[in-house]
Steps between C-alpha positions, in 0.01 A plus 500: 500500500638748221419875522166562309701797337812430376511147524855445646509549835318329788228678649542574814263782535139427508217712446172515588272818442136533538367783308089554494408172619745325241835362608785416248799316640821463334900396551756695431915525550666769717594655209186532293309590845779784601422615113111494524502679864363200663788471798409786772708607777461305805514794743589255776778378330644860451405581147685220340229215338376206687786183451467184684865409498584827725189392717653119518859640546381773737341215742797267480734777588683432182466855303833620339562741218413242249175385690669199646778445704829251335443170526574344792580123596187524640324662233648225345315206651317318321160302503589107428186470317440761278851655480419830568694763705450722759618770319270376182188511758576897578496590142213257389285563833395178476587124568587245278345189691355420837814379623658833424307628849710224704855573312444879603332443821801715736502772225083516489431493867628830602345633187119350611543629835571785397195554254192278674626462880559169515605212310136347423235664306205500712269688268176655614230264670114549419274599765355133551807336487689652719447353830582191322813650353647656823394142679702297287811791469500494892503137528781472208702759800480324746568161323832642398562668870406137666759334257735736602435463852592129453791611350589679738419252782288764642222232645309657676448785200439246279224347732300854550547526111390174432205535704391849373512283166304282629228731576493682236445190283204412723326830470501511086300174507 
């Protein structure tokens, strides 16, 4: 999408404004929005406007004077599907394909355990689904802690687990 004022640049600004009851929306470039006073200080971000590459860069410890760190040969890997860097995903913000999630898996983990706590999304449960929820997430736990008491040959483990499994299953009929 072109900037609805000069036409040449993307818009990357977008602006919503609800005066009286009636809201007008329209798209506009950095440099059209800087002109028209429609970029505000972020006083979070130290007076400087709101920019989603610092944010990215910022979280993947990759901020230098130019906003990115050089590339690096890992910066440099590459997703066998869509082509796309890693160094291409910190500027962009965004993927190129699914399988861009695998190719960047050791770079992304620290990153999502950094931001959500974990590496799965577990999202918020309703009320009436959530005895359910925390049901099935317990016995998903201790389906992976049984397998790894095989694993382990920890038998006995693996027999308290199984049966704890066991009853759980029993009481959700």
């Amino acid at each position: 999408m072109l900037c609805e004022r000069c036409h040449e640049r993307p818009a990357t600004v977008h602006v919503t404004k609800i005066i009286n009851g009636v809201q007008t929306a329209y798209h506009l470039c950095e440099v059209c929005a800087k002109e028209q006073g429609e970029v505000f200080p972020n006083p979070f971000l130290m007076g400087s406007p709101f920019d989603f590459n610092k944010l990215l860069s910022g979280l993947l410890n990759m901020e230098s004077s130019s906003g990115f760190a050089p590339v690096t040969t890992q910066a440099q890997q590459r997703c066998g599907t869509c082509g796309m860097t890693y160094n291409q995903f910190t500027q962009i913000g965004r993927f190129g394909c699914p399988d861009c999630y695998d190719a960047f898996s050791s770079r992304l983990e620290p990153l999502l355990r950094r931001i959500q706590n974990g590496l799965r999304h577990t999202g918020k449960v309703p009320g009436s689904a959530g005895e359910r929820q925390q049901l099935a997430r317990r016995l998903e736990q201790l389906r992976r802690e049984l397998q790894q008491a095989v694993a382990q040959e920890q038998f006995e483990r693996a027999a308290q687990l199984r049966d704890e499994i066991r009853k759980l299953e029993q009481g959700a009929q």
